[in-house]
VMD Tcl script that builds the backbone (N, CA, C; Angstrom):
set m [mol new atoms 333]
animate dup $m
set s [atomselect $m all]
$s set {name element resname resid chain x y z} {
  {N N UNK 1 A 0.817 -1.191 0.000}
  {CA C UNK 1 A 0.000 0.000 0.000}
  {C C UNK 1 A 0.864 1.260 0.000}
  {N N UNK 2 A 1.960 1.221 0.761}
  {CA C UNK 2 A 3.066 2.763 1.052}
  {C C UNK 2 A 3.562 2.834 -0.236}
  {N N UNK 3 A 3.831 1.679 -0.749}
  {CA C UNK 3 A 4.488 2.095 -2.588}
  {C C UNK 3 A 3.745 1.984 -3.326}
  {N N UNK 4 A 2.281 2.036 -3.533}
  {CA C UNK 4 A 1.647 2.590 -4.387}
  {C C UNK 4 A 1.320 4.042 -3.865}
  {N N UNK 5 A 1.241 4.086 -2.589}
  {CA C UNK 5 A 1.212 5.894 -2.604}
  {C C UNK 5 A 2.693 6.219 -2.713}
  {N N UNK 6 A 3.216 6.209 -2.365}
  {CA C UNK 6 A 4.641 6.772 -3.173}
  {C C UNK 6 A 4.902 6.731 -4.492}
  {N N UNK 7 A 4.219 5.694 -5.018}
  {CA C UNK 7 A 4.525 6.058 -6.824}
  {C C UNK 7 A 3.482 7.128 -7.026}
  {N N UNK 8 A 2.580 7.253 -6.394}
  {CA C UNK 8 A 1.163 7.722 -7.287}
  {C C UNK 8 A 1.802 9.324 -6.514}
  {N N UNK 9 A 2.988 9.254 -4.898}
  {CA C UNK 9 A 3.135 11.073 -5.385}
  {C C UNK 9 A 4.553 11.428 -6.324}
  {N N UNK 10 A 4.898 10.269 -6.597}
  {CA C UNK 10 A 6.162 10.622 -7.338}
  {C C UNK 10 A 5.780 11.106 -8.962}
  {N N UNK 11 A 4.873 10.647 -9.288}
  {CA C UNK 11 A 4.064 10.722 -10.339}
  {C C UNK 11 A 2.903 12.149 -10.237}
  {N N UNK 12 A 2.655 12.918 -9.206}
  {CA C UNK 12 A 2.057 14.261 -9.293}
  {C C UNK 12 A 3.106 14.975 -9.583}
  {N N UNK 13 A 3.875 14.692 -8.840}
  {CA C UNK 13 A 5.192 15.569 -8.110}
  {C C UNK 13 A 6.306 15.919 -9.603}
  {N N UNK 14 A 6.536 14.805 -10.467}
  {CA C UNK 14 A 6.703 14.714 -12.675}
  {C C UNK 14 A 5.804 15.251 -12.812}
  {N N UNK 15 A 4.484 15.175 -13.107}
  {CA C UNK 15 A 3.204 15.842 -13.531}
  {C C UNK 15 A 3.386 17.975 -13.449}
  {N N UNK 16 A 3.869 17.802 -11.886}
  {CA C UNK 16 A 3.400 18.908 -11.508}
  {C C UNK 16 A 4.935 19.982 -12.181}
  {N N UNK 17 A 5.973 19.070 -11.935}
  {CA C UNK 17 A 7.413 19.487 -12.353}
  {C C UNK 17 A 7.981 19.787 -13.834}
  {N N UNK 18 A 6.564 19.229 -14.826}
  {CA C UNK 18 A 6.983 19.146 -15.846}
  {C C UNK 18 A 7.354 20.308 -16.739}
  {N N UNK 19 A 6.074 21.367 -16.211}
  {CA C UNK 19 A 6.510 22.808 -16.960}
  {C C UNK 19 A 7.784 23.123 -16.967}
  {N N UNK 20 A 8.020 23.286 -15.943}
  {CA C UNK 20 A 9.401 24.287 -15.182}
  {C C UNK 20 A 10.646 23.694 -16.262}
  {N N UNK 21 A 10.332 22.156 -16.339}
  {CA C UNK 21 A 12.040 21.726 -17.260}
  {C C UNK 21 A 10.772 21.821 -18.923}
  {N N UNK 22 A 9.880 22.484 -18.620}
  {CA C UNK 22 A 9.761 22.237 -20.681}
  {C C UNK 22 A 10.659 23.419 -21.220}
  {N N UNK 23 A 10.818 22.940 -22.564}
  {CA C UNK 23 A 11.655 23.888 -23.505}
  {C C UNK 23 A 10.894 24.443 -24.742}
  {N N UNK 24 A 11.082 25.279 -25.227}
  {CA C UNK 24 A 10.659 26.008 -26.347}
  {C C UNK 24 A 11.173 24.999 -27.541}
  {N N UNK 25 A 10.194 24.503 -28.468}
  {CA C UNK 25 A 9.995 24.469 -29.893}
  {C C UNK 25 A 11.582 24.711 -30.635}
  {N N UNK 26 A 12.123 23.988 -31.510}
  {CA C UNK 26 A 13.330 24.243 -32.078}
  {C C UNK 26 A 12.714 25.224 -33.196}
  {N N UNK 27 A 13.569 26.518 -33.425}
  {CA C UNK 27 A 13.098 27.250 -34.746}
  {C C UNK 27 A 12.496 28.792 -33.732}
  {N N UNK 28 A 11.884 28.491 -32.319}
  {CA C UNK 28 A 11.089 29.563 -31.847}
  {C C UNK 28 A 11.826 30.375 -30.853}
  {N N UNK 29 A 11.221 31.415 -30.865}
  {CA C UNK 29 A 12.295 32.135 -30.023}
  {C C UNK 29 A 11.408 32.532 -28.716}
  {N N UNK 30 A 12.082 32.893 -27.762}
  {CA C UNK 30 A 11.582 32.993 -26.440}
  {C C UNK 30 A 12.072 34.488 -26.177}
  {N N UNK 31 A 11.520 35.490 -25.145}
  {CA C UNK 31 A 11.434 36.940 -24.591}
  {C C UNK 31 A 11.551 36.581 -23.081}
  {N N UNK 32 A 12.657 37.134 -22.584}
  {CA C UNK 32 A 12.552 36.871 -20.947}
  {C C UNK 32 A 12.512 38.416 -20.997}
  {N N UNK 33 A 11.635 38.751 -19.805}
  {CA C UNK 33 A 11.810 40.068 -19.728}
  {C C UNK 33 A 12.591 40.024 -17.944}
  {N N UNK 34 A 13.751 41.201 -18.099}
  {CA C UNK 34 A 14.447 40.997 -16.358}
  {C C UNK 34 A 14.119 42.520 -16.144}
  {N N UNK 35 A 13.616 43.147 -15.105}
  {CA C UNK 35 A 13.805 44.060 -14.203}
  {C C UNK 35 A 15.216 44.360 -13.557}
  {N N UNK 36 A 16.246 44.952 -13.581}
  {CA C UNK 36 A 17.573 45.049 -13.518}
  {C C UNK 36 A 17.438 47.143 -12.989}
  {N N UNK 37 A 18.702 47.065 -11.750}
  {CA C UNK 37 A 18.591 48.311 -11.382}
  {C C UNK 37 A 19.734 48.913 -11.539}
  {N N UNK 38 A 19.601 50.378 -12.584}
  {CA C UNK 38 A 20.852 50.801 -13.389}
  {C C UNK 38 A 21.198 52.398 -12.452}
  {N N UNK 39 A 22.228 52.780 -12.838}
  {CA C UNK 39 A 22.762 53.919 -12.204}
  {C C UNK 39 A 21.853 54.988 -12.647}
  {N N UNK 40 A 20.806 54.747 -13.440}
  {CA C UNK 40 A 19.274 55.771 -13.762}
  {C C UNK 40 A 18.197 56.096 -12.781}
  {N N UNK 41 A 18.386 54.874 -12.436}
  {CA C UNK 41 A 17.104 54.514 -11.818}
  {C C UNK 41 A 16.813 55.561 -10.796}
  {N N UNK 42 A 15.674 56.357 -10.776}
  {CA C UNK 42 A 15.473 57.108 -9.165}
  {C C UNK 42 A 15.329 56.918 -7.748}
  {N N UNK 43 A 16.327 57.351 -7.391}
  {CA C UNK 43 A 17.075 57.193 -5.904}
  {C C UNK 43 A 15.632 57.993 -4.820}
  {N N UNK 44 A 14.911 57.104 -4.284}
  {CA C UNK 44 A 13.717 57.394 -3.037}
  {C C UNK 44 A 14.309 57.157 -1.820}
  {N N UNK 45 A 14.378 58.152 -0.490}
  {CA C UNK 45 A 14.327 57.219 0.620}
  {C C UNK 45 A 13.866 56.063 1.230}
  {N N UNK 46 A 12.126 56.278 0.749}
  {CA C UNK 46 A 11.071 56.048 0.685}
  {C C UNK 46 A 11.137 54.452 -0.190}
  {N N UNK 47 A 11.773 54.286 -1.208}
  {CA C UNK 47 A 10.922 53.252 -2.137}
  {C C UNK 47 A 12.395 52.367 -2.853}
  {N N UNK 48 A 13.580 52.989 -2.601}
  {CA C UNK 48 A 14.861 52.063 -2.986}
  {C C UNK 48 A 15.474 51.457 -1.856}
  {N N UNK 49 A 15.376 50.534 -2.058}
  {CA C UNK 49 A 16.532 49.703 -1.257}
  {C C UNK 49 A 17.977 50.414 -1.067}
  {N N UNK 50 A 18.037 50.058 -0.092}
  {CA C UNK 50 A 19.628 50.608 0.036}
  {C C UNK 50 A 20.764 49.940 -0.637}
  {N N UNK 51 A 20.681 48.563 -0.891}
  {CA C UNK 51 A 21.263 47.970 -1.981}
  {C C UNK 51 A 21.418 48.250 -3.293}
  {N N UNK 52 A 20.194 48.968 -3.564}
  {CA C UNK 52 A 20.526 49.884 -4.683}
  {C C UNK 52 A 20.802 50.852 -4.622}
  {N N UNK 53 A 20.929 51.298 -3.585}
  {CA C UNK 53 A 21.357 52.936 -3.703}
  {C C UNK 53 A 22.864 52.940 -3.558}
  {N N UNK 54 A 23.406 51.914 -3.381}
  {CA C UNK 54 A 25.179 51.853 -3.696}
  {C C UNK 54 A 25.407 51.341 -4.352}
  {N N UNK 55 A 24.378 50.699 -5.381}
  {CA C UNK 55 A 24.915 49.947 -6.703}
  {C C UNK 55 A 25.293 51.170 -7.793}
  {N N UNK 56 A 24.280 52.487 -7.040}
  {CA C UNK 56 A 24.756 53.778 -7.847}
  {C C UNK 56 A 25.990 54.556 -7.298}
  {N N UNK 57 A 26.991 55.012 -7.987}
  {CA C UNK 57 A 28.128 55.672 -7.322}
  {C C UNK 57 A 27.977 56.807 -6.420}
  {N N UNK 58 A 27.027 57.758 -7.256}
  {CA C UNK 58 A 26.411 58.972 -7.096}
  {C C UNK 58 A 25.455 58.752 -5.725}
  {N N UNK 59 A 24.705 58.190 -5.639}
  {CA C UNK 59 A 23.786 57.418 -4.038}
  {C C UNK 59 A 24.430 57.344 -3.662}
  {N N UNK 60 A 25.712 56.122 -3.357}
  {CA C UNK 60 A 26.612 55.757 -2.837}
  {C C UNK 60 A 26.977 56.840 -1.622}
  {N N UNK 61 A 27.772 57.842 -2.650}
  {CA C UNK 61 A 28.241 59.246 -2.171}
  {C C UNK 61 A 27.444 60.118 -0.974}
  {N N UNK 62 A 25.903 60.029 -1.721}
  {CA C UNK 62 A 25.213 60.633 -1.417}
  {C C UNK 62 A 24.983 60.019 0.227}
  {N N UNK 63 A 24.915 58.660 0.171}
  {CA C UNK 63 A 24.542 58.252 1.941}
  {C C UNK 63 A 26.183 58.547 3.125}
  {N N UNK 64 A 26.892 58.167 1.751}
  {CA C UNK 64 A 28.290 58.236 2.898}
  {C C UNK 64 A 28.390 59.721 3.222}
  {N N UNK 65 A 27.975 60.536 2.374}
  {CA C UNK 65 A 28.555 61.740 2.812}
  {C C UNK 65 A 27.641 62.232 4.108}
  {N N UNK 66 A 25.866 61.808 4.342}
  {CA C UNK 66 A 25.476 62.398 4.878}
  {C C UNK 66 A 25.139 61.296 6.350}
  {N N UNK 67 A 25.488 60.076 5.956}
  {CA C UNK 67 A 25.401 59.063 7.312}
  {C C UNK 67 A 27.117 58.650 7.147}
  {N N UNK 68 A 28.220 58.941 7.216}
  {CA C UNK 68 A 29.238 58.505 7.512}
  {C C UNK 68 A 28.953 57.005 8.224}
  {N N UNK 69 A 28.779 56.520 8.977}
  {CA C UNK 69 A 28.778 55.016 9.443}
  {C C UNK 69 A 27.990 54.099 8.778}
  {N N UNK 70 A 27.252 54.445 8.063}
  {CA C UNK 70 A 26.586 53.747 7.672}
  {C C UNK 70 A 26.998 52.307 6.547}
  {N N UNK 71 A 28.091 52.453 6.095}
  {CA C UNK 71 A 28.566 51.406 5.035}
  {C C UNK 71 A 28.984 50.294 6.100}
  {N N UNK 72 A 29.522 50.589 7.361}
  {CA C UNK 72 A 29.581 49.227 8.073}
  {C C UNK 72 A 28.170 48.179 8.345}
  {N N UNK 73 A 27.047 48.740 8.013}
  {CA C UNK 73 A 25.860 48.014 8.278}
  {C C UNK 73 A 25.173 47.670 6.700}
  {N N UNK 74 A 25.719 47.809 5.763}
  {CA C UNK 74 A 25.519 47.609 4.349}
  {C C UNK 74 A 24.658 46.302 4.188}
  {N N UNK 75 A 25.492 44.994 4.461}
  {CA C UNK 75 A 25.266 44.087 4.866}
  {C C UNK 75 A 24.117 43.705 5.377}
  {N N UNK 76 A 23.731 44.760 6.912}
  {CA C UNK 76 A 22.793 44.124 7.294}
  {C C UNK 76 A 21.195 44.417 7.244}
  {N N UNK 77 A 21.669 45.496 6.300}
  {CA C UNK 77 A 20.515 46.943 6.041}
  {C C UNK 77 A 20.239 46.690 4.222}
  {N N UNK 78 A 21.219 46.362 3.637}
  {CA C UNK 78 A 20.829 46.381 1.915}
  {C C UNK 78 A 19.610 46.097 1.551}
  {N N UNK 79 A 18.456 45.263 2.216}
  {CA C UNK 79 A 17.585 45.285 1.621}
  {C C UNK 79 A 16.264 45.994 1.953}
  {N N UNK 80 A 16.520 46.855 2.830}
  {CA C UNK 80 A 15.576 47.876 3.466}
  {C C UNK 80 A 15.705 49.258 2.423}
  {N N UNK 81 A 14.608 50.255 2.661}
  {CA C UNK 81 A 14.798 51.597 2.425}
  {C C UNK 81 A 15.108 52.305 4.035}
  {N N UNK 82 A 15.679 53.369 3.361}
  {CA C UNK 82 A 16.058 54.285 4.390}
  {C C UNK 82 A 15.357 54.562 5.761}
  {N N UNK 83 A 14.232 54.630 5.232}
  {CA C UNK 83 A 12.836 54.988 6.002}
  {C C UNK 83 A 12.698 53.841 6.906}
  {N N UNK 84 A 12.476 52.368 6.446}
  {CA C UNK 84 A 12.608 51.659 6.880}
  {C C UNK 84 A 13.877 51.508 8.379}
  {N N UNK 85 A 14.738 51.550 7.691}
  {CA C UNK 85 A 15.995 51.935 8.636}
  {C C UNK 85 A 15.845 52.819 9.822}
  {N N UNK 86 A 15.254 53.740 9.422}
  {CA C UNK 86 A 15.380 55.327 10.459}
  {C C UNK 86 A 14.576 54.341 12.253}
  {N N UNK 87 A 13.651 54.166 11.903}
  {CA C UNK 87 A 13.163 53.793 13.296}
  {C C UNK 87 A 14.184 52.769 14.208}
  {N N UNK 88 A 14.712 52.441 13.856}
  {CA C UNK 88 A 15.750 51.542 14.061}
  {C C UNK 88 A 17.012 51.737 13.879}
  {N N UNK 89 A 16.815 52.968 14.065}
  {CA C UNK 89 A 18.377 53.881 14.099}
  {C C UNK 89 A 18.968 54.318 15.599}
  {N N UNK 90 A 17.706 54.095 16.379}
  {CA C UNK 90 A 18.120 54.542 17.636}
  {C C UNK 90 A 18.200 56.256 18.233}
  {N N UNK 91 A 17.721 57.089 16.612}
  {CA C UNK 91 A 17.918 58.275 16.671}
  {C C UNK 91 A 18.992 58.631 15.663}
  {N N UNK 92 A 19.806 57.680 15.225}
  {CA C UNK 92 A 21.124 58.651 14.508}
  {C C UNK 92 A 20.318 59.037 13.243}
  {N N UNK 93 A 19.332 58.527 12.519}
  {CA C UNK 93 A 19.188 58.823 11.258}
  {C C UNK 93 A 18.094 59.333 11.676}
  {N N UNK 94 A 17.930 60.748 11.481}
  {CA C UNK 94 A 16.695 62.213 12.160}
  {C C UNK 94 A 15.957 61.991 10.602}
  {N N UNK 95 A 14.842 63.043 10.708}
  {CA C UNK 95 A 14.227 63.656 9.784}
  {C C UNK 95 A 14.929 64.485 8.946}
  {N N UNK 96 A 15.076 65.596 9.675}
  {CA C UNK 96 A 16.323 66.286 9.149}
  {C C UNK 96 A 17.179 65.228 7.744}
  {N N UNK 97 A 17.964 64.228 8.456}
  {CA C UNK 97 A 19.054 63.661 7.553}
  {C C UNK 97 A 18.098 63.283 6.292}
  {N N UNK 98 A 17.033 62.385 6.553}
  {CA C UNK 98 A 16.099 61.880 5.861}
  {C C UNK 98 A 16.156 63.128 4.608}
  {N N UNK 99 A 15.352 64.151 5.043}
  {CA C UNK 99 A 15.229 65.200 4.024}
  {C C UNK 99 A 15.945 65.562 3.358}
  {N N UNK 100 A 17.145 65.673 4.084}
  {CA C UNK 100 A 18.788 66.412 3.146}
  {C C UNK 100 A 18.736 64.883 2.417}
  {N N UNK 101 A 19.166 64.007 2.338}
  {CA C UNK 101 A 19.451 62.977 1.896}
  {C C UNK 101 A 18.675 62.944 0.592}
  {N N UNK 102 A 17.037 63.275 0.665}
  {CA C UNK 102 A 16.277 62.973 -0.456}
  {C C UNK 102 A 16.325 64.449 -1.059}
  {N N UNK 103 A 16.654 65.441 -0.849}
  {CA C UNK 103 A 16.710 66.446 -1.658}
  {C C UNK 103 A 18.226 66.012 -2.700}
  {N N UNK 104 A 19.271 65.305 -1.824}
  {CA C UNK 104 A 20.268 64.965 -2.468}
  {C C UNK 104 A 20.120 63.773 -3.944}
  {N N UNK 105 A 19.115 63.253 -3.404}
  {CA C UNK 105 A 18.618 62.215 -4.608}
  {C C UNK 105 A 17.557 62.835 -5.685}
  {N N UNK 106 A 16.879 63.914 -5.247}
  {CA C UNK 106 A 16.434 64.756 -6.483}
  {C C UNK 106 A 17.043 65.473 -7.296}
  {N N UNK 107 A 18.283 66.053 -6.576}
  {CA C UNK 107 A 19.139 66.674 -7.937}
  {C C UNK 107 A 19.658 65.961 -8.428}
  {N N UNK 108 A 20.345 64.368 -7.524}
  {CA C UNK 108 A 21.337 63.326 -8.677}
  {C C UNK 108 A 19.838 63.002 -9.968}
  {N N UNK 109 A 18.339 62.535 -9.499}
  {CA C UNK 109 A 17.710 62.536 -9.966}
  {C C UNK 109 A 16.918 63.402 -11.558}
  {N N UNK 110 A 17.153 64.338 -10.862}
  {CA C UNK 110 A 17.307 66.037 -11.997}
  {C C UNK 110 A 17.848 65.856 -12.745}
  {N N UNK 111 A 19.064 65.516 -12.558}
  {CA C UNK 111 A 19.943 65.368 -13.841}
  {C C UNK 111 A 20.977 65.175 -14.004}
}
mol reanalyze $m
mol bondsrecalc $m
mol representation Tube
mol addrep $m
């Protein structure tokens, strides 16, 4: 009885797996579309990751110059926004910084 239910889930489990390994038609062509984040992209306190905001040089700049400590926590912060961050700053990252910071990402933004 245990190895006919084990064949019968090994057999959903192919069934269910089969898409994922199918391949495209010889002759046809396939479109992946990727979402990818370029040194364009607009720098938000609010709505970028901080991981991206040092994948840009210009961001980069922009946080070191106005949070100096902050690249030692890169690591543990990259996938947050700023905002995110601030409450959990303990106080070092104010409103204040917040604001200067995003006025700094509207002019890299500007142009």
């Amino acid at each position: 009885m245990k190895t006919i239910i084990a064949a019968g889930l090994l057999a959903v489990t192919a069934l269910v797996a089969a898409p994922a390994f199918a391949q495209a038609p010889a002759g046809s062509t396939t479109t992946t579309t990727t979402t990818t984040t370029t040194a364009s992209a607009k720098l938000s306190v609010d709505t970028t990751p901080i991981s991206d905001i040092i994948k840009n040089p210009a961001g980069k700049a922009v946080l070191e110059a106005n949070l100096p400590q902050i690249s030692q926590y890169y690591d543990q912060i990259g996938g947050m926004t700023l905002k995110q961050v601030q409450p959990m700053s303990q106080g070092a990252i104010t409103d204040d910084m917040i604001k200067k910071i995003q006025a700094d990402f509207d002019k890299l933004n500007a142009g």
